[in-house]
N, CA, C and O of each residue as an XYZ file, in Angstrom:
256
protein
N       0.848     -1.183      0.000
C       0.000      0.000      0.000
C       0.889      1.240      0.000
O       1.912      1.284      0.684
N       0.449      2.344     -0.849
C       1.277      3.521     -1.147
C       1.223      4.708      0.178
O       0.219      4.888      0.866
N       2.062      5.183      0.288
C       1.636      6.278      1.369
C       1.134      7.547      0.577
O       1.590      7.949     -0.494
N       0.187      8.058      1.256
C      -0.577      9.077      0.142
C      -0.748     10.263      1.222
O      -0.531     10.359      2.430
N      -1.291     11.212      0.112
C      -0.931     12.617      1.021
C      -1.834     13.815      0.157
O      -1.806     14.091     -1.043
N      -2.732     14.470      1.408
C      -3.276     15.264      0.248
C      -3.484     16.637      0.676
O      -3.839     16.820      1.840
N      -3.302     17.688     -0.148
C      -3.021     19.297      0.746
C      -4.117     19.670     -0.657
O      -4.069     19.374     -1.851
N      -5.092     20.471      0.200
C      -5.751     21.380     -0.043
C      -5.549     22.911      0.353
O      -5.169     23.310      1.454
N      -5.913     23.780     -0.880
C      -4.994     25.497     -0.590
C      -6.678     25.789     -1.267
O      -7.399     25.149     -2.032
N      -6.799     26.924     -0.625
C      -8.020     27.294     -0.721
C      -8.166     28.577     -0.403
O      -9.093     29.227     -0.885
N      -6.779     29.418      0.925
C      -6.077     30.792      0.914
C      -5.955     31.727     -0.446
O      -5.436     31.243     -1.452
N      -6.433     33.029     -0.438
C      -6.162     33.685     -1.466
C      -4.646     33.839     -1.021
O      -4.266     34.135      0.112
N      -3.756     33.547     -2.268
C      -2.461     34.204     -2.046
C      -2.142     35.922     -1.790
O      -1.062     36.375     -1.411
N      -3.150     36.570     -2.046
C      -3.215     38.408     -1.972
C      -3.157     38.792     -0.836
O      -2.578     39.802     -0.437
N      -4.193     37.447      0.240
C      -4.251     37.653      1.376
C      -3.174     37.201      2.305
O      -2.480     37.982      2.956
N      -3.063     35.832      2.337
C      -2.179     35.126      3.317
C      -1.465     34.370      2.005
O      -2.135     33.475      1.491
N      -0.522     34.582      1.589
C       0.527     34.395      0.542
C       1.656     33.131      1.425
O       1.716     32.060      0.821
N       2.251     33.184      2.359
C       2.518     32.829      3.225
C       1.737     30.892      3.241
O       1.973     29.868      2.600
N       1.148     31.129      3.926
C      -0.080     29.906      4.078
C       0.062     28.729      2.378
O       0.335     27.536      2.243
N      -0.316     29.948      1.272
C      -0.411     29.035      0.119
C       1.281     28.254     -0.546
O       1.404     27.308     -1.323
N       2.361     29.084      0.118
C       3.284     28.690      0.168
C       3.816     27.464      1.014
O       4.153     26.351      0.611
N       3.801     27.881      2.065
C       3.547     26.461      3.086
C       2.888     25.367      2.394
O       3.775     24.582      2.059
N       1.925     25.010      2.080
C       0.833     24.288      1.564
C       1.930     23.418      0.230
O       2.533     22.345      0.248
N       1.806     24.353     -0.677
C       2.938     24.038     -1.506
C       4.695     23.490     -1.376
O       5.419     22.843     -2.133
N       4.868     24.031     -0.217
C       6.556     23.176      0.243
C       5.940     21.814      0.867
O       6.516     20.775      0.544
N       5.099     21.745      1.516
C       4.434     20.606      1.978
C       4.103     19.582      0.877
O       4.509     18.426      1.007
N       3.455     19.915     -0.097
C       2.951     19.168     -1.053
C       4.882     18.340     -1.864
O       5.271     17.233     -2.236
N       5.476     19.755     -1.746
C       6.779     18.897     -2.444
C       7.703     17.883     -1.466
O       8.357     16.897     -1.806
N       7.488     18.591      0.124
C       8.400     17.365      0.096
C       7.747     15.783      0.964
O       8.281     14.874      1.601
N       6.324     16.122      0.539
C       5.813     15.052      0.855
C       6.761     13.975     -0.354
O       7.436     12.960     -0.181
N       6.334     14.947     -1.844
C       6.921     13.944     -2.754
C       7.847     13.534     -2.494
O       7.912     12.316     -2.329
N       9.252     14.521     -2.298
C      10.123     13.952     -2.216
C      10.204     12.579     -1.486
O      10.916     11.739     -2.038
N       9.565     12.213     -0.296
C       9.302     11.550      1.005
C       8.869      9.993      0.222
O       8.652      8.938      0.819
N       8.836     10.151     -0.821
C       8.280      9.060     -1.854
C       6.503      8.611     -1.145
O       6.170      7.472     -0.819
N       5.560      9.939     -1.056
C       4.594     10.247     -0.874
C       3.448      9.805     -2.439
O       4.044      9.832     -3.516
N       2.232      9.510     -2.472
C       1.376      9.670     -3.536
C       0.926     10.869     -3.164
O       0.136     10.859     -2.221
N       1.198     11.881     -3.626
C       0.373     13.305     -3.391
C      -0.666     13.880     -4.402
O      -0.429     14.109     -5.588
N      -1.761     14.065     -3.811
C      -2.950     15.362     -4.539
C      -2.711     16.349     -3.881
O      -2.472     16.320     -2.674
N      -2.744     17.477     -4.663
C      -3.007     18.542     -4.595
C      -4.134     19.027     -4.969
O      -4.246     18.963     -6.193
N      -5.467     19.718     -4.192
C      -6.676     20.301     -4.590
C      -6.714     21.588     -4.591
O      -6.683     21.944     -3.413
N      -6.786     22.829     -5.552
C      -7.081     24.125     -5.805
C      -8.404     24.342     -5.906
O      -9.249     23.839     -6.647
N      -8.497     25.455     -4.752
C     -10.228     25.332     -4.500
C     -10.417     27.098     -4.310
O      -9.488     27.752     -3.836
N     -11.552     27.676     -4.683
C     -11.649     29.200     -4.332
C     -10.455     30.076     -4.868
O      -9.965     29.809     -5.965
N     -10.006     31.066     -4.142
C      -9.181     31.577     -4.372
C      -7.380     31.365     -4.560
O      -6.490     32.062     -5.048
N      -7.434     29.947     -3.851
C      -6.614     29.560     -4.107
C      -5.877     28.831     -5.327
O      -4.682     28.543     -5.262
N      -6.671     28.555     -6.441
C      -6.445     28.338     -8.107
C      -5.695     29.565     -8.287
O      -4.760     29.363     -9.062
N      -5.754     30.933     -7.808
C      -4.392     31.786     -7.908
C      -3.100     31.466     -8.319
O      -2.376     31.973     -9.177
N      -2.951     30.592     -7.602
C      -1.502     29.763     -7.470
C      -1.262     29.127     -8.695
O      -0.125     28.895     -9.105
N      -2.391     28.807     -9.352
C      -1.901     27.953    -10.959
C      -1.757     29.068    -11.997
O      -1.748     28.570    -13.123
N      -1.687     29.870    -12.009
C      -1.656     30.692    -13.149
C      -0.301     30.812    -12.755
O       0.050     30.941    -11.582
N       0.716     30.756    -14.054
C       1.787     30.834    -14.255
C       2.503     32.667    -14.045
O       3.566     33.005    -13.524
N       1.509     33.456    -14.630
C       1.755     35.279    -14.399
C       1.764     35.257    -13.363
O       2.774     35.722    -12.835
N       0.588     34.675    -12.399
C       0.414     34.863    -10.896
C       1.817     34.644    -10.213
O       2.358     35.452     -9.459
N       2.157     33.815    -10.473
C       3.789     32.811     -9.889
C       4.668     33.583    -10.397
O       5.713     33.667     -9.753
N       4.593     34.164    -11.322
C       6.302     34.494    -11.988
C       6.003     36.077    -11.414
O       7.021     36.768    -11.379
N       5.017     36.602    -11.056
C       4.939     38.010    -10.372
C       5.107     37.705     -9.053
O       5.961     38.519     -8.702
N       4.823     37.034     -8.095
C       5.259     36.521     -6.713
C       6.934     36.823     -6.836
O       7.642     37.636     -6.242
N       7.372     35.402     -8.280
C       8.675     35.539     -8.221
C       9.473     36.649     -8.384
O      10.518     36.756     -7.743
N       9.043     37.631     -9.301
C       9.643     38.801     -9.787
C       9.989     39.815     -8.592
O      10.975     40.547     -8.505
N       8.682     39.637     -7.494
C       8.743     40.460     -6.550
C       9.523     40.346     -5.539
O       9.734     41.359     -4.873
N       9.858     39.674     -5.339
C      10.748     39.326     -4.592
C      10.427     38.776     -2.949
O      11.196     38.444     -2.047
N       8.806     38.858     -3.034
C       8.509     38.806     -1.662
C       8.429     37.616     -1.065
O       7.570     36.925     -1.613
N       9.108     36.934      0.076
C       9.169     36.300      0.693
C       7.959     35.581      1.746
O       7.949     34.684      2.589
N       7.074     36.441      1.221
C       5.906     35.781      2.377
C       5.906     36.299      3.680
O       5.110     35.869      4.516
């Protein structure tokens, strides 16, 4: 049986940016952890999939 793992983000990143980040380091190193991981984007938190959204986080430099 697989070990499985599942993080739901549902935080607007505008608001608590922070939180949807967490959520997301979680989700990776579950993988790493040789985890089965889902990830669910729900509400405001589908933010996070838009690629502009991410590369403006990145651009900005802000740390959360």
């Amino acid at each position: 049986m697989s070990k499985k793992f599942f993080v739901k983000l549902v935080t607007d990143p505008d608001v608590d940016l922070r939180k949807c980040i967490v959520g997301i380091a979680c989700a990776a190193q579950a993988i790493k952890d040789g985890y089965d991981v889902d990830v669910f984007f729900a509400a405001n938190g589908v933010k996070m999939l838009h690629s502009e959204f991410v590369e403006g986080i990145n651009n900005s430099g802000d740390t959360a």
